[in-house]
C-alpha atoms as an extended CHARMM CRD file, in Angstrom:
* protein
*
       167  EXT
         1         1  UNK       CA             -5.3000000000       19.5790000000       -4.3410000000  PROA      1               0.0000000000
         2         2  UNK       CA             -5.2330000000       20.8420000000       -7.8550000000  PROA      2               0.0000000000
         3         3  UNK       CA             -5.5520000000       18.1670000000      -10.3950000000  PROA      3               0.0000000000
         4         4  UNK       CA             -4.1630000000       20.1150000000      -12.7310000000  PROA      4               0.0000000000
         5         5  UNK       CA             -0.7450000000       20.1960000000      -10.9410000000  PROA      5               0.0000000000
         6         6  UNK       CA              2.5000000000       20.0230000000      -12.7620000000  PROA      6               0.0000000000
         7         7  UNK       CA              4.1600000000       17.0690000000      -11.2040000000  PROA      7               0.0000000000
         8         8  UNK       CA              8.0960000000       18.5020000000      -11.3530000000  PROA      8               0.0000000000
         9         9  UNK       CA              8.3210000000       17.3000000000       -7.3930000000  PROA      9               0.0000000000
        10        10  UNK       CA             11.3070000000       17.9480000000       -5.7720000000  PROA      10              0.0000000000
        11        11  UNK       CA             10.6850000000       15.3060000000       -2.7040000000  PROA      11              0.0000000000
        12        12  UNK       CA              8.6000000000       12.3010000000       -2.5280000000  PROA      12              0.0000000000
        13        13  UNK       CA              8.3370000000       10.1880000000        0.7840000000  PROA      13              0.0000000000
        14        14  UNK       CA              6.7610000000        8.4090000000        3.3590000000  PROA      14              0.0000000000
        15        15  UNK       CA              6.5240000000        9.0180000000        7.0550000000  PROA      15              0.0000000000
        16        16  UNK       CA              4.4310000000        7.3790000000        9.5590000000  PROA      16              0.0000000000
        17        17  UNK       CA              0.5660000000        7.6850000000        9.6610000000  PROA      17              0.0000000000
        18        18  UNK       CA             -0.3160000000       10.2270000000       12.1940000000  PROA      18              0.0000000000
        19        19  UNK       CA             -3.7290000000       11.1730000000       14.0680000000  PROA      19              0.0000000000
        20        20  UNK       CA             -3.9870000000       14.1770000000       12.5450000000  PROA      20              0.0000000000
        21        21  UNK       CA             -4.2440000000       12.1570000000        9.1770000000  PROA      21              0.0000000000
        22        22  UNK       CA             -7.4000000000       10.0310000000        9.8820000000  PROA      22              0.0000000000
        23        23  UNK       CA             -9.7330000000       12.3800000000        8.5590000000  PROA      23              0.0000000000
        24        24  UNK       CA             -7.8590000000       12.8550000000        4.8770000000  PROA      24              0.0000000000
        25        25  UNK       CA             -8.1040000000        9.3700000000        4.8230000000  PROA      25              0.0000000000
        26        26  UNK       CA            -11.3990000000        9.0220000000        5.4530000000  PROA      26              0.0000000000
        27        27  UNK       CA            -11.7760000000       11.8930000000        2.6950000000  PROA      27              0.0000000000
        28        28  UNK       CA             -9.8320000000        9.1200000000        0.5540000000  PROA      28              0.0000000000
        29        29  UNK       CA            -11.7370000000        6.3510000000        1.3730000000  PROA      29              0.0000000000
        30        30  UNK       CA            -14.9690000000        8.0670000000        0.0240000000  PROA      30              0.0000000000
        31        31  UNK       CA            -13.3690000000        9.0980000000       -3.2430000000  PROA      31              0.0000000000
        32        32  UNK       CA            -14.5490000000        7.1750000000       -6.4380000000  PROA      32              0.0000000000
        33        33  UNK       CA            -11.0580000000        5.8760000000       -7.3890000000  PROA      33              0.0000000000
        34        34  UNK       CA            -10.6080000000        4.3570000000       -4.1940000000  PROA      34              0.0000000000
        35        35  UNK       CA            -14.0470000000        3.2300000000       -2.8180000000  PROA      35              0.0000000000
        36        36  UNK       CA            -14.2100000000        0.5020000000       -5.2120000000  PROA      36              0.0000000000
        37        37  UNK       CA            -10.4480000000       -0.9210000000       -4.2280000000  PROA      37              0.0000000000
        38        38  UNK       CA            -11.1240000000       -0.1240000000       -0.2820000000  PROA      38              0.0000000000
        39        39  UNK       CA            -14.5300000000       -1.8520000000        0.5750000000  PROA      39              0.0000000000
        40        40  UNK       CA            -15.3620000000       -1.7120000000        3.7710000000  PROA      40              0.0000000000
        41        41  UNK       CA            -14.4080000000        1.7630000000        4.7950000000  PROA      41              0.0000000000
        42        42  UNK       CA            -15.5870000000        1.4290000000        8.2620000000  PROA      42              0.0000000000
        43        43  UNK       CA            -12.9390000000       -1.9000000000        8.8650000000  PROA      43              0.0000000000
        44        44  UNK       CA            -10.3930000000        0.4520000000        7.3450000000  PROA      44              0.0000000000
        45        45  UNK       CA            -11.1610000000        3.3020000000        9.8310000000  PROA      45              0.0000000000
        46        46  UNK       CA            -10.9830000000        0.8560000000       12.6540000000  PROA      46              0.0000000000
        47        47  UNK       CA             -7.4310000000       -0.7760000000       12.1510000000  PROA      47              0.0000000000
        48        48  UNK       CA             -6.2480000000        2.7030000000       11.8050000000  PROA      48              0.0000000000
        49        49  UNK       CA             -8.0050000000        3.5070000000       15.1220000000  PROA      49              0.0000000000
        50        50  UNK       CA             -6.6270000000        0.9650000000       16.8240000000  PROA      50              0.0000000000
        51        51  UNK       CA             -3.1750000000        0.8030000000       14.3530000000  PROA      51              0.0000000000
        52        52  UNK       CA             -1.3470000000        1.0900000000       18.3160000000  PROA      52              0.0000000000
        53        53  UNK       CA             -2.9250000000       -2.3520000000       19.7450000000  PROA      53              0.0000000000
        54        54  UNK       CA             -5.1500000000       -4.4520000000       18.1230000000  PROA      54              0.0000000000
        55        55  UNK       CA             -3.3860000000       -3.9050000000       14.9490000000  PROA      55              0.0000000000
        56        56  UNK       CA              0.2310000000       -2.9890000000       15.8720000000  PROA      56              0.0000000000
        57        57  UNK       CA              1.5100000000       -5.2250000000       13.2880000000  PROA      57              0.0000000000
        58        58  UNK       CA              0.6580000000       -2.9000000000       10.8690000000  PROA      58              0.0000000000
        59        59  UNK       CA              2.9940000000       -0.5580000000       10.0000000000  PROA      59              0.0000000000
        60        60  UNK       CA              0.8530000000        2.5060000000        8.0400000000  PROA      60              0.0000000000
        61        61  UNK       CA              2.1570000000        5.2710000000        6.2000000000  PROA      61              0.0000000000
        62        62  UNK       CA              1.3160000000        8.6350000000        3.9370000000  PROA      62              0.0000000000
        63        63  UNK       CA              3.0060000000        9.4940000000        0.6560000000  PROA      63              0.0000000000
        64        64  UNK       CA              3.9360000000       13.1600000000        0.8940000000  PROA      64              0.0000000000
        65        65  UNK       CA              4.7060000000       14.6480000000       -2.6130000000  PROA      65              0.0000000000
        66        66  UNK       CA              6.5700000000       18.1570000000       -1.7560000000  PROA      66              0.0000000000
        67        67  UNK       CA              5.3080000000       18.1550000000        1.5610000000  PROA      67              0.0000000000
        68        68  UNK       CA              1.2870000000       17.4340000000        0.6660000000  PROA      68              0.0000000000
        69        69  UNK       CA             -0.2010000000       14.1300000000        1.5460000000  PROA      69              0.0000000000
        70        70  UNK       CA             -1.2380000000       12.1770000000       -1.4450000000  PROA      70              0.0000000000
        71        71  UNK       CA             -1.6830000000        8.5150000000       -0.5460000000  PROA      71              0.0000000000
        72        72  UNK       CA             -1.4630000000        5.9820000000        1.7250000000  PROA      72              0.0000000000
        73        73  UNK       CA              0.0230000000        2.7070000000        2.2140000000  PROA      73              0.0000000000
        74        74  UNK       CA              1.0110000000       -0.0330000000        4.4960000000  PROA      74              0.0000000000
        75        75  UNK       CA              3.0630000000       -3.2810000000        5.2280000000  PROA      75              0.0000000000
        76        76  UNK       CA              2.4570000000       -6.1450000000        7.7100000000  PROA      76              0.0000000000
        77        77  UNK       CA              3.5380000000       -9.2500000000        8.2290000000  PROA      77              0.0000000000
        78        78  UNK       CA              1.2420000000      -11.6100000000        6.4800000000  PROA      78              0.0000000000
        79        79  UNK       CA              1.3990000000      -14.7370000000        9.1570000000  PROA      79              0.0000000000
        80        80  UNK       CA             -0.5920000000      -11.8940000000       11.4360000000  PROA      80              0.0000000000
        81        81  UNK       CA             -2.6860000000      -10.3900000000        9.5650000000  PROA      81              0.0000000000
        82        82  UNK       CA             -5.4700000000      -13.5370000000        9.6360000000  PROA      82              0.0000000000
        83        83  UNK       CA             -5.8080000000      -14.0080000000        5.7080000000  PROA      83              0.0000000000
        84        84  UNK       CA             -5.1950000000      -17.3300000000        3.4470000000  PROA      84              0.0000000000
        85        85  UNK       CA             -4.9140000000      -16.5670000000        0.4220000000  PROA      85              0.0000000000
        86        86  UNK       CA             -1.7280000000      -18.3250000000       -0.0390000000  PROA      86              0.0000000000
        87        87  UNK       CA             -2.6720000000      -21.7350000000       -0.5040000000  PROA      87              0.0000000000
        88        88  UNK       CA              0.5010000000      -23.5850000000        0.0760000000  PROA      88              0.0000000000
        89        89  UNK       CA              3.4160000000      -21.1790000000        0.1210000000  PROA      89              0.0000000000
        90        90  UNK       CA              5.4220000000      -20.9080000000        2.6660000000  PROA      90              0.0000000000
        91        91  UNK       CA              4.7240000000      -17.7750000000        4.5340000000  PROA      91              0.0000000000
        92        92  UNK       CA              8.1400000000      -17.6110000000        6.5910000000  PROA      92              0.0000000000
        93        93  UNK       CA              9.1420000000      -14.0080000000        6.4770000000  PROA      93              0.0000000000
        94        94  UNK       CA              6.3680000000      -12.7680000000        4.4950000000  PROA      94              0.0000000000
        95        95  UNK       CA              5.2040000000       -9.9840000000        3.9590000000  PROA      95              0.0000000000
        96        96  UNK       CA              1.9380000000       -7.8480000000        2.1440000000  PROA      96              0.0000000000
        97        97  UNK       CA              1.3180000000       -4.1560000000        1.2480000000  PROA      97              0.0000000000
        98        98  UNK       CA             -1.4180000000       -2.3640000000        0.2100000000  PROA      98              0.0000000000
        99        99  UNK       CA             -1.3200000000        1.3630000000       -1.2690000000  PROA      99              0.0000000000
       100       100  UNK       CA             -3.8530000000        3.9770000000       -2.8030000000  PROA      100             0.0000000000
       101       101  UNK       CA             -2.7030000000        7.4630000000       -4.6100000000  PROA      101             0.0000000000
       102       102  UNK       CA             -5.4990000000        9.1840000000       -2.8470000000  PROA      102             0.0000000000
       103       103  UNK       CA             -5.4360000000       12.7910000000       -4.8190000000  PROA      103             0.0000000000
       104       104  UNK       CA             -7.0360000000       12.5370000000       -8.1210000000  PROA      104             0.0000000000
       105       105  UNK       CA             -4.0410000000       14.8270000000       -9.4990000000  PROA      105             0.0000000000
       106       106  UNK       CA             -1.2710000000       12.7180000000       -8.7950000000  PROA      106             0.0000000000
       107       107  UNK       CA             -3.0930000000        9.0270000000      -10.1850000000  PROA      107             0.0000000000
       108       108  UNK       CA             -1.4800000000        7.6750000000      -13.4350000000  PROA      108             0.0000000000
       109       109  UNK       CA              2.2340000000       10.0330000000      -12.6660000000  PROA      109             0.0000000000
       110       110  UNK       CA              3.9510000000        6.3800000000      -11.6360000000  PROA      110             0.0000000000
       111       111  UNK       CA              3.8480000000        7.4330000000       -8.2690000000  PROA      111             0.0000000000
       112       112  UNK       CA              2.0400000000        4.4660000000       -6.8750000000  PROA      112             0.0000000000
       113       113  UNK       CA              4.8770000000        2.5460000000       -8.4270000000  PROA      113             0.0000000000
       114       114  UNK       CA              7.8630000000        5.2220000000       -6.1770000000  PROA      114             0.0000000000
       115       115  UNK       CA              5.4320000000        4.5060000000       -2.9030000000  PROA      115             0.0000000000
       116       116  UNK       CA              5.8650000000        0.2200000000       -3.2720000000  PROA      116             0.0000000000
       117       117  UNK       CA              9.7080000000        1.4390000000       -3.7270000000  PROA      117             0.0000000000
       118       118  UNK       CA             10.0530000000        3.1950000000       -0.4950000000  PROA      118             0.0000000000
       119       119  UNK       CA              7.5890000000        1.4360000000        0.8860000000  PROA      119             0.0000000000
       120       120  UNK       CA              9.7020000000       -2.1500000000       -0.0230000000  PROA      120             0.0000000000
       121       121  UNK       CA             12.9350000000       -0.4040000000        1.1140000000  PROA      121             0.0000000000
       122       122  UNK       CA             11.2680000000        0.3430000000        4.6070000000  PROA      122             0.0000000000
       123       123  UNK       CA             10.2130000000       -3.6400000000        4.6290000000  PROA      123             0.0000000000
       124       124  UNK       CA             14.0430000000       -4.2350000000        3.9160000000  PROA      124             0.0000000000
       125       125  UNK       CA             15.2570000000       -2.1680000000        6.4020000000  PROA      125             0.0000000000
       126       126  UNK       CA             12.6590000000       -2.9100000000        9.3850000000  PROA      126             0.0000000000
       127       127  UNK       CA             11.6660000000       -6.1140000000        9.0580000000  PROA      127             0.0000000000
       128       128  UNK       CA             13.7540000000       -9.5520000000        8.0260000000  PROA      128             0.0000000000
       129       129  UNK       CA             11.7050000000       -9.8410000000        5.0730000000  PROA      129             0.0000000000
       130       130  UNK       CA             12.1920000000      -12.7120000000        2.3110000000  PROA      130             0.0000000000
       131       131  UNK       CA              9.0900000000      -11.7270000000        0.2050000000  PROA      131             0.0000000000
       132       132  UNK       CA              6.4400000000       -9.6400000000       -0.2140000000  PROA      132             0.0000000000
       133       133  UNK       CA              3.0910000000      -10.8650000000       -1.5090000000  PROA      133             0.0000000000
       134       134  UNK       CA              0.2600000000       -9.0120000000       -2.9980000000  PROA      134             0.0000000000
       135       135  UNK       CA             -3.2690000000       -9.7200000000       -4.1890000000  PROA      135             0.0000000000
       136       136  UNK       CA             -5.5640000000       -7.4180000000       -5.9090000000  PROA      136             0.0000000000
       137       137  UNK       CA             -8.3960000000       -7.9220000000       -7.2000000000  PROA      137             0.0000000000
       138       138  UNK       CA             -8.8690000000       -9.2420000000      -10.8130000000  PROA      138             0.0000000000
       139       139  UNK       CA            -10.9070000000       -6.0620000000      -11.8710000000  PROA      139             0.0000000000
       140       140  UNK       CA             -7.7060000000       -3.2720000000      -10.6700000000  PROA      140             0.0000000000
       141       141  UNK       CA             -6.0710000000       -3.4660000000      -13.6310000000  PROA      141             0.0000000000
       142       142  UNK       CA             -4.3890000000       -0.6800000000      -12.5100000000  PROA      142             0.0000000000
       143       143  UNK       CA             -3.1650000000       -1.8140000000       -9.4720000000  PROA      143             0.0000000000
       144       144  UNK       CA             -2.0630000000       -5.3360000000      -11.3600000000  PROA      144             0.0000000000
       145       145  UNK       CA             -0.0400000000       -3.0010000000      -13.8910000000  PROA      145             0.0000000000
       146       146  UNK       CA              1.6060000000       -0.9750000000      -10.9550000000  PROA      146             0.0000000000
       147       147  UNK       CA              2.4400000000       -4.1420000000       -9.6500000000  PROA      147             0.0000000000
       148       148  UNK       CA              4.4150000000       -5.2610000000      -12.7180000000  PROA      148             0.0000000000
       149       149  UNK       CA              5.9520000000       -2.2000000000      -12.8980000000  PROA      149             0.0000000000
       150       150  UNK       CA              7.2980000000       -2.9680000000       -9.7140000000  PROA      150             0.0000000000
       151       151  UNK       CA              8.9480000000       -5.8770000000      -10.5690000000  PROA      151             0.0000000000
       152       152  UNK       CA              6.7370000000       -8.1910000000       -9.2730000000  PROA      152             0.0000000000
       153       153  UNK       CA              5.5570000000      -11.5430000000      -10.5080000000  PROA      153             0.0000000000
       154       154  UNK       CA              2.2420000000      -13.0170000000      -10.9650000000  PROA      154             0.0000000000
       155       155  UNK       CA              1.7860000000      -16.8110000000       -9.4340000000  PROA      155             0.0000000000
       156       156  UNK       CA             -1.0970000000      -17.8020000000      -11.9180000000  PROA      156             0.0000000000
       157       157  UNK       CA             -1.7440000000      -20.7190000000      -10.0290000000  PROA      157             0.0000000000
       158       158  UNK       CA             -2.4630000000      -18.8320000000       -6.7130000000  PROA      158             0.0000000000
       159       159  UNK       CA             -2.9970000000      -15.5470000000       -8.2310000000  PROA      159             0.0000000000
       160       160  UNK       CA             -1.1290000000      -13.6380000000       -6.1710000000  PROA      160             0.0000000000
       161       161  UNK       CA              1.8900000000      -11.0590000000       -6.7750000000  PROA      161             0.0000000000
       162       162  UNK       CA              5.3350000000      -11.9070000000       -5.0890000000  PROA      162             0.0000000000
       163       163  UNK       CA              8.4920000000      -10.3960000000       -5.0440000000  PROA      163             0.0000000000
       164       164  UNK       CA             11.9430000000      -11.8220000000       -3.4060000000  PROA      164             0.0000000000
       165       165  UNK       CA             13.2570000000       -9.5040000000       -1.5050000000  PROA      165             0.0000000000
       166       166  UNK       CA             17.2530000000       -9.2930000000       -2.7540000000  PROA      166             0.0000000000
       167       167  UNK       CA             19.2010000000       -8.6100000000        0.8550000000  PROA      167             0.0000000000
């Protein structure tokens, strides 16, 4: 990808992760601008993997820009997904993302911002969604400020991100 590129795209989208697209993502997953966001590359490689049974609550996808794969995301629902970082909100219907702009040349465009868009209106459509709830590290201030951009809102007490999902 040329990180030079002129970012005039004519279509942006997602469609579903594909076998053919485990090794850009492990290409990603190595990439300075990710590595630090996505420990654990090897746990990452595995859900993918297995993204048709152990993890089939998972729903991944890749951001095409014009055709050319460019990032990754997912959604699941956040009652399976074994974490706790909730503390006492009710988890009924809720559900988390995560997301990486995995081409140096498209970072800082907004289009991490587009990807939670599609990716929320996917939630919406598939899923009976009330909220979805997000929690990046304190250090990604970049991921915090996509976040916002968003529209969601930061629970300082749990220190999470949540947005209602409007039906």
């Amino acid at each position: 990808m040329n990180p030079n590129l002129n970012l005039n795209l004519t279509s942006l989208g997602l469609r579903p992760f594909d076998d053919s697209d485990l090794e850009q993502f492990k290409v990603w997953l190595k990439k300075e601008h990710v590595k630090k966001w996505f420990e654990h590359p090897d746990s990452w490689i595995h859900e993918i993997e297995h993204r048709k049974d152990e993890f089939d609550f998972v729903h991944h996808f890749i951001l095409e820009a014009d055709g050319q794969p460019v990032g990754f995301c997912q959604y699941y629902d956040y009652s399976r997904g074994g974490e706790n970082w909730h503390n006492d909100t009710d988890i009924t219907d809720t559900y988390s993302i995560d997301y990486m702009i995995g081409e140096e040349g498209f970072l800082r465009k907004g289009l991490a911002t587009k990807m939670i868009a599609l990716l929320e209106e996917r939630i919406k459509r598939e899923t009976k969604a009330r909220k979805i709830i997000v929690r990046p590290e304190k250090e990604n201030a970049v991921s915090r400020k996509t976040l916002f951009s968003a529209g969601y809102q930061y629970d300082n007490y749990i220190d999470f991100f949540i947005k209602e999902i409007k039906r």
